[in-house]
C-alpha positions as protocol buffer text, in pm:
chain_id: "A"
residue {
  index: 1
  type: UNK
  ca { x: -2215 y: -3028 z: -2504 }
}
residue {
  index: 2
  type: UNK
  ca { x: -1983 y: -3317 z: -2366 }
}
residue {
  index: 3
  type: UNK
  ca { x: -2019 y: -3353 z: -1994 }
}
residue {
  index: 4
  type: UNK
  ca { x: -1703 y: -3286 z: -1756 }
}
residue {
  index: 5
  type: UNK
  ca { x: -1526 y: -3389 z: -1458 }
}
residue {
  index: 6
  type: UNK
  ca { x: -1628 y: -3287 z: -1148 }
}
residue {
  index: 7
  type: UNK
  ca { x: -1335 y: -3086 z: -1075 }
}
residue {
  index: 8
  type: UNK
  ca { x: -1310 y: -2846 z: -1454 }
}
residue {
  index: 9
  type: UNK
  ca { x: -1746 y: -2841 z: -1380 }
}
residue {
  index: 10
  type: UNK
  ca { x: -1621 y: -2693 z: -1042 }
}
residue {
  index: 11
  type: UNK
  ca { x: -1398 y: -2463 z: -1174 }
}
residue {
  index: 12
  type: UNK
  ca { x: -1658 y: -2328 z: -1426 }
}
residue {
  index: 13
  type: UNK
  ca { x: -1924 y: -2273 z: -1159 }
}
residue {
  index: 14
  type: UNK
  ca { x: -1692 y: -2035 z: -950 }
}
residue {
  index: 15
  type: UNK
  ca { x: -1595 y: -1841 z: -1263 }
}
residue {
  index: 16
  type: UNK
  ca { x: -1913 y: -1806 z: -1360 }
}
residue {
  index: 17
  type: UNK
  ca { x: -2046 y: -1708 z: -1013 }
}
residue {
  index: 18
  type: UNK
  ca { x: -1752 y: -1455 z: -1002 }
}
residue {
  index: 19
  type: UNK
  ca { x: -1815 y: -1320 z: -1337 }
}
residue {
  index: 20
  type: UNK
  ca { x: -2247 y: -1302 z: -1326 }
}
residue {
  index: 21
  type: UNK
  ca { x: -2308 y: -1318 z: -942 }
}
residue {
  index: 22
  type: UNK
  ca { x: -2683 y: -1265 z: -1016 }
}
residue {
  index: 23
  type: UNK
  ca { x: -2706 y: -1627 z: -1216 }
}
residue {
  index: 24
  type: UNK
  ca { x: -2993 y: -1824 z: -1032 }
}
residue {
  index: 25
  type: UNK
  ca { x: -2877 y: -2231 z: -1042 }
}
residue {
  index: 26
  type: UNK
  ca { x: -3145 y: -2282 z: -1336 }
}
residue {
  index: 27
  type: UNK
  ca { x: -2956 y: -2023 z: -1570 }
}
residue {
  index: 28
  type: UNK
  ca { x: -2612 y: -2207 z: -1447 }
}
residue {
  index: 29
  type: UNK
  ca { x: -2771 y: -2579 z: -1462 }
}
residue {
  index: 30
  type: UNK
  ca { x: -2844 y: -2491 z: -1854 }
}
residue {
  index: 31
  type: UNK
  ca { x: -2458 y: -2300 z: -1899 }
}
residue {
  index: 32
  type: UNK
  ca { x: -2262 y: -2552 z: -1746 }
}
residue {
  index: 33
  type: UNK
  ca { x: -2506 y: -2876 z: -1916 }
}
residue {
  index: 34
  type: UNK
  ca { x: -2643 y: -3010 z: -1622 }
}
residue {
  index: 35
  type: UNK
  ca { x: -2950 y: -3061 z: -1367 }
}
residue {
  index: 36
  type: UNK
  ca { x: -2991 y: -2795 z: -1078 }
}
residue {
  index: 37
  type: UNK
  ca { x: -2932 y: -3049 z: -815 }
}
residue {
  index: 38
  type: UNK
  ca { x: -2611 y: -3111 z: -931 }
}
residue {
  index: 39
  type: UNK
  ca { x: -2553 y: -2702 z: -947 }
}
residue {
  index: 40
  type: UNK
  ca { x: -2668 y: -2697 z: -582 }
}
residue {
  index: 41
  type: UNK
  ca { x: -2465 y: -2983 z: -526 }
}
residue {
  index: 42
  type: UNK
  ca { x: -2178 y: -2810 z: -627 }
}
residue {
  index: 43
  type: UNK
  ca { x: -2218 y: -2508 z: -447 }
}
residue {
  index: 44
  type: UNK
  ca { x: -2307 y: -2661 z: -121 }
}
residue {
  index: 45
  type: UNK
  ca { x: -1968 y: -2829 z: -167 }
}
residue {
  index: 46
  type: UNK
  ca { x: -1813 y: -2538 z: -245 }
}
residue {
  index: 47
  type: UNK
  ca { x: -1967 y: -2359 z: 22 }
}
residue {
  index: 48
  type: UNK
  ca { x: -2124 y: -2078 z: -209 }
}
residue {
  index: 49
  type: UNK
  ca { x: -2404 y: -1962 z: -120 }
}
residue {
  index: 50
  type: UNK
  ca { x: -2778 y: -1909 z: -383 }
}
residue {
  index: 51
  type: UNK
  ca { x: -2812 y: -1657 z: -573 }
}
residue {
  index: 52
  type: UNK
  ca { x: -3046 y: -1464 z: -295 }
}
residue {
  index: 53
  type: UNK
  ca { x: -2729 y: -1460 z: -42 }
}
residue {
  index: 54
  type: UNK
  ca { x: -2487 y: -1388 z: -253 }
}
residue {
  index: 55
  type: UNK
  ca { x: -2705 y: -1046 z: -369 }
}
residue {
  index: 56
  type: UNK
  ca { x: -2753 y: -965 z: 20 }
}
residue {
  index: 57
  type: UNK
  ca { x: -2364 y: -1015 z: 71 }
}
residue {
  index: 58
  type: UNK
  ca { x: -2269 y: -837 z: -197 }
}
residue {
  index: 59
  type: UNK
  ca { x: -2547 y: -545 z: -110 }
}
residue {
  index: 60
  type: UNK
  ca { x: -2373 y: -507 z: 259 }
}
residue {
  index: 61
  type: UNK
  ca { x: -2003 y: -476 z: 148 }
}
residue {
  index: 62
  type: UNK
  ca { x: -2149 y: -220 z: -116 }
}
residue {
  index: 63
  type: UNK
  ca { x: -2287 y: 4 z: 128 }
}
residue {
  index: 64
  type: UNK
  ca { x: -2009 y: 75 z: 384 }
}
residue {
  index: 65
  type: UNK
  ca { x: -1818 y: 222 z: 62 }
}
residue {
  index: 66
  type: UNK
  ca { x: -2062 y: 518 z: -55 }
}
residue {
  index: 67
  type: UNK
  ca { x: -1918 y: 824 z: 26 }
}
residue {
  index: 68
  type: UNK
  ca { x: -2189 y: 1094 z: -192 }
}
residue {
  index: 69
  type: UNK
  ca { x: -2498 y: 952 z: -150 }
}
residue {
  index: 70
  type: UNK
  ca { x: -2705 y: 811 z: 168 }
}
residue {
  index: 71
  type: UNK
  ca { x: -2795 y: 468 z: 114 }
}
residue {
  index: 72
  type: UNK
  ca { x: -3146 y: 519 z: 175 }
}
residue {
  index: 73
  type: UNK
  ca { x: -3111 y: 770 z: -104 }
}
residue {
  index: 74
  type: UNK
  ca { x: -3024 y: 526 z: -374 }
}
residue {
  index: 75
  type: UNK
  ca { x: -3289 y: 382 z: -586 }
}
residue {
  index: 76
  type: UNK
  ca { x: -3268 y: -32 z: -640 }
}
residue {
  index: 77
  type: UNK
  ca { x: -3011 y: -171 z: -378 }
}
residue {
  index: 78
  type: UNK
  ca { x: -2655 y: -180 z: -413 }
}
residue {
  index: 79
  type: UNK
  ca { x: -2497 y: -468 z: -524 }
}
residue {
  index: 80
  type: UNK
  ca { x: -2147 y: -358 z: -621 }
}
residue {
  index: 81
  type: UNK
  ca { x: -1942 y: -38 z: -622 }
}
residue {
  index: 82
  type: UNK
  ca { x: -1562 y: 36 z: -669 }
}
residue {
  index: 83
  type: UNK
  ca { x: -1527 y: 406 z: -605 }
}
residue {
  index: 84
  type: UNK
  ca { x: -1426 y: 615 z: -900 }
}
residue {
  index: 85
  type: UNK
  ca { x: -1496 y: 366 z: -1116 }
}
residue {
  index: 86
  type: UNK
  ca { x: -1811 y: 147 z: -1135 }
}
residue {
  index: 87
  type: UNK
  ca { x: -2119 y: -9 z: -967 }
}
residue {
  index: 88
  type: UNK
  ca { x: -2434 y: -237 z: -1036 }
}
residue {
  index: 89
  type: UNK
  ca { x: -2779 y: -213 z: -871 }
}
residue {
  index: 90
  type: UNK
  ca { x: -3084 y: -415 z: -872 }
}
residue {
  index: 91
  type: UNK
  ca { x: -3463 y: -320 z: -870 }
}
residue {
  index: 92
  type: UNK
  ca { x: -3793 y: -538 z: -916 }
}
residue {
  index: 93
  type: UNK
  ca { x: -4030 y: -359 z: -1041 }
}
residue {
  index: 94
  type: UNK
  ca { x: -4358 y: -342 z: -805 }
}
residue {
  index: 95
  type: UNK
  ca { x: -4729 y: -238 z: -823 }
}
residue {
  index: 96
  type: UNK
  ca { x: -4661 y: 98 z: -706 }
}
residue {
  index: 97
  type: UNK
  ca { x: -4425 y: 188 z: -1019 }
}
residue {
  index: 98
  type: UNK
  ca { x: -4640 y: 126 z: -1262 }
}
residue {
  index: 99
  type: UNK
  ca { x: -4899 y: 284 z: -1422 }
}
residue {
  index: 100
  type: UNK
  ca { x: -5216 y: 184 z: -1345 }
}
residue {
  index: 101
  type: UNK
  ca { x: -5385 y: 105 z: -1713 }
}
residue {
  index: 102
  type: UNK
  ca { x: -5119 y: -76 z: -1863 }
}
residue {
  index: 103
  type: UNK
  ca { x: -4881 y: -187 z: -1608 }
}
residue {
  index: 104
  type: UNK
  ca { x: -4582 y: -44 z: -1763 }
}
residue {
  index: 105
  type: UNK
  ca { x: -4292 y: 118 z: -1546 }
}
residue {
  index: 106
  type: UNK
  ca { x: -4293 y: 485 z: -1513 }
}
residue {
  index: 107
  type: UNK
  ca { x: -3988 y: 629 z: -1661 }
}
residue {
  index: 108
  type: UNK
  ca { x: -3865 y: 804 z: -1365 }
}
residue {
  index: 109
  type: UNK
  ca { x: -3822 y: 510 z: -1153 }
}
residue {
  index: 110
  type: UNK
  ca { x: -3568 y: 353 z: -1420 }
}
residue {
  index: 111
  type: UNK
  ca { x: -3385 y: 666 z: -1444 }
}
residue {
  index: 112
  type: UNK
  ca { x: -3368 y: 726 z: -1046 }
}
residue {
  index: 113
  type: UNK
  ca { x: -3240 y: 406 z: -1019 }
}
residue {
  index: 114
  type: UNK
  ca { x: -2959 y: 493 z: -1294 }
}
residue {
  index: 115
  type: UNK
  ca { x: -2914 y: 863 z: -1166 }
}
residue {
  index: 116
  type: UNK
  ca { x: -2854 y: 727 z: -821 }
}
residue {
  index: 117
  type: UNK
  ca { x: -2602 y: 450 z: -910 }
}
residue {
  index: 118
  type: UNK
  ca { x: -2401 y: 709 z: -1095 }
}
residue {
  index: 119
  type: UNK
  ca { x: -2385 y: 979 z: -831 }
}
residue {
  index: 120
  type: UNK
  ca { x: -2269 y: 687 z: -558 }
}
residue {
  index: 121
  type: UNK
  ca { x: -1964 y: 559 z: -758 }
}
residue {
  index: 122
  type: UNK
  ca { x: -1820 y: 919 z: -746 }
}
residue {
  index: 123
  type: UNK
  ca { x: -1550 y: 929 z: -488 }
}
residue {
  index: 124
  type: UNK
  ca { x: -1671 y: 1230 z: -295 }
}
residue {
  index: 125
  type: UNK
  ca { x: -1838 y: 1395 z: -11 }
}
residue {
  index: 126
  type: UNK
  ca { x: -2084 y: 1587 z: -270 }
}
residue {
  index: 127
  type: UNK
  ca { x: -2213 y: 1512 z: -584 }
}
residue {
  index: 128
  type: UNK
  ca { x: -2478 y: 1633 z: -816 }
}
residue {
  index: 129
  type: UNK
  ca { x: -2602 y: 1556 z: -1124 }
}
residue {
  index: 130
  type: UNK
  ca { x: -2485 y: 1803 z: -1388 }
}
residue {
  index: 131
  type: UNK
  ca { x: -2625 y: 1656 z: -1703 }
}
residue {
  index: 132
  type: UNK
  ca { x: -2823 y: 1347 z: -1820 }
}
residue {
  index: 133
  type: UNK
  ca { x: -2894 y: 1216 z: -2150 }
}
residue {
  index: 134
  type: UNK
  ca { x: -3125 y: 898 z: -2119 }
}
residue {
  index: 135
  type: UNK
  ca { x: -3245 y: 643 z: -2424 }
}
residue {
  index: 136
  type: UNK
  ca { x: -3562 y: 430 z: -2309 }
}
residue {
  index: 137
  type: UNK
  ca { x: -3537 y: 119 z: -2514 }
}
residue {
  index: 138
  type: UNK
  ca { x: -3813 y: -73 z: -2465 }
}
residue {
  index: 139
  type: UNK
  ca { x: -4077 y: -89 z: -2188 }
}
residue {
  index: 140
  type: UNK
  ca { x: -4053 y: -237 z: -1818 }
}
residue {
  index: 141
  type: UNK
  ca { x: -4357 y: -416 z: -1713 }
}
residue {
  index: 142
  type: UNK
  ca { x: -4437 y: -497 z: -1310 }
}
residue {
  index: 143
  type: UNK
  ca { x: -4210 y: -833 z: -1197 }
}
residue {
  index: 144
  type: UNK
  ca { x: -3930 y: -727 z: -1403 }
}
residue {
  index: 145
  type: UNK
  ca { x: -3591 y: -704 z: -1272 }
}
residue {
  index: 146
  type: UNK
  ca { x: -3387 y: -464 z: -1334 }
}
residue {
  index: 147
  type: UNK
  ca { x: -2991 y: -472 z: -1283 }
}
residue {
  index: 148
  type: UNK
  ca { x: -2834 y: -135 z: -1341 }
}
residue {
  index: 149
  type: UNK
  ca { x: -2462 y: -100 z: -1403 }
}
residue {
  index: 150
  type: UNK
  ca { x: -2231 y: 197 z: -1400 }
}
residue {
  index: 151
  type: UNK
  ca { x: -1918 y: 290 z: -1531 }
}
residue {
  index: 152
  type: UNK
  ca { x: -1673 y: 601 z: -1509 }
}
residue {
  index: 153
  type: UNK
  ca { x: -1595 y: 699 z: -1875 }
}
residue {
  index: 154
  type: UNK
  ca { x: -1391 y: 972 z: -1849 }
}
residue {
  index: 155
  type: UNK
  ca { x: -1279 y: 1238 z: -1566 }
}
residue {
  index: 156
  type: UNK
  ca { x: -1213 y: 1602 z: -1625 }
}
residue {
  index: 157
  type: UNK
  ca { x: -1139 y: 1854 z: -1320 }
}
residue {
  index: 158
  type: UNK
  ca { x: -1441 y: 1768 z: -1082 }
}
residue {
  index: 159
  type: UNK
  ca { x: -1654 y: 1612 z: -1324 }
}
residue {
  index: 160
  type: UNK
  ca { x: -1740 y: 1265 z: -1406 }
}
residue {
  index: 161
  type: UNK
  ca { x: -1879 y: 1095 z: -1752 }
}
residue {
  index: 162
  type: UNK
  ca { x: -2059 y: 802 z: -1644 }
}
residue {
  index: 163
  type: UNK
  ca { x: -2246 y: 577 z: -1853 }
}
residue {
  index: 164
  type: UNK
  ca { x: -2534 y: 358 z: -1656 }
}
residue {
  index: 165
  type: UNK
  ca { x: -2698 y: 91 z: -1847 }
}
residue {
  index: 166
  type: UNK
  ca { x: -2972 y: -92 z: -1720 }
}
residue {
  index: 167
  type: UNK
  ca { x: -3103 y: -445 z: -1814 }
}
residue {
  index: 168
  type: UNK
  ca { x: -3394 y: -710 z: -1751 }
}
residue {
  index: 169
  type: UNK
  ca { x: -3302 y: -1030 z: -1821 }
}
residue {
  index: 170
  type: UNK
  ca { x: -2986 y: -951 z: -2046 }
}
residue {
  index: 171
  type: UNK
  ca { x: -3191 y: -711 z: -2261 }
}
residue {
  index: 172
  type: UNK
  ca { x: -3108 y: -374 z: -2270 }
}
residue {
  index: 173
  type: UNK
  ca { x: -3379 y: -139 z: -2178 }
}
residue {
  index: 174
  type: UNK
  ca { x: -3255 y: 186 z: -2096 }
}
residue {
  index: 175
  type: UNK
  ca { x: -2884 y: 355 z: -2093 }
}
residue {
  index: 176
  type: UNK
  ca { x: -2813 y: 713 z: -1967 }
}
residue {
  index: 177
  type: UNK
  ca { x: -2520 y: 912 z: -1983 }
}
residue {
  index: 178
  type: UNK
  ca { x: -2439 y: 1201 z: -1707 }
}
residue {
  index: 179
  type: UNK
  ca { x: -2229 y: 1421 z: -1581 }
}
residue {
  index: 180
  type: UNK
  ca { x: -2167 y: 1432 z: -1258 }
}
residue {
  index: 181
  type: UNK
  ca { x: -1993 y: 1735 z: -1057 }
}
residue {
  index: 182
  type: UNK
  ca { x: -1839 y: 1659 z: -745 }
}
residue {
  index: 183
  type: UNK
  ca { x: -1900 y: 1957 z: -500 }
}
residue {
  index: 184
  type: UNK
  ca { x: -1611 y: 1858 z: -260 }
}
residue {
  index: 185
  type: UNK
  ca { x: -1391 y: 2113 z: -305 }
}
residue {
  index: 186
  type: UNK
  ca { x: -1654 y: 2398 z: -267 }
}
């Protein structure tokens, strides 16, 4: 890849920030074709923030906007939500959701996570999950992380198609699809 000038480098780094806010400066050092100094460089001359702050940021904007769900409630923390619409989550897996002999995440950790995304996007006072169809693709060990991300499919009357699919490090590992009833009316 040909290098570029400082200011089209700049330009890419904020897109890409915008687009992937979870990039560390070692996954944008080897996008944009140069060394992580320069990445940090570049963002403390841009005055962005690592990848660490930007999460936290992100995670405190996101929780003043749940309506349905407590944030203590939700599984992961909250990285991003537009009511009605979508959200993203993160979780590391730790010792304690594993299983013991092989180290490999218990299932109902990954779908709690999921579950709890997709009832907090719903723009509502109540919400419950009505159905859930879940794929596990391949197995979670401990250290992994885990970015969820939601998306309103479809509406119909008080219910919500959501599709949440969750990834470690860009692979796919599990995708559920639910229904979820908002209660608001009632």
């Amino acid at each position: 890849m040909e290098r570029i000038n400082k200011k089209a480098r700049h330009e890419l780094l904020k897109d890409k920030i915008n687009k992937y806010p979870f990039m560390t400066d070692k996954d944008l050092a080897n996008n944009l074709n140069v060394s992580v100094q320069t990445v940090r460089l570049d963002r403390f001359e841009l005055k962005i923030p690592e990848v660490r702050q930007r999460i936290k940021i992100l995670a405190e904007e996101a929780e003043f906007k749940i309506k349905s769900i407590s944030n203590d409630d939700i599984v992961g923390e909250l990285i991003d939500i537009k009511l009605g619409q979508s959200g993203i989550s993160m979780m590391t897996i730790t010792d304690d959701m594993v299983f013991e002999k092989n180290k490999i995440a218990k299932g109902y950790f990954i779908y709690s996570q999921a579950n709890s995304l997709a009832i907090a996007i719903i723009d509502a006072e109540i919400a419950i999950t009505g159905v859930a169809k879940i794929k596990h693709m391949i197995s979670v060990k401990k250290g992994e992380n885990l970015v969820a991300k939601a998306e309103v499919t479809k509406v119909r009357g008080n219910k919500f198609f959501i599709t949440v699919r969750t990834t470690s490090n860009e692979e796919t590992v599990f995708i559920a699809k639910f229904i979820i009833v908002s209660l608001s009316d009632q």
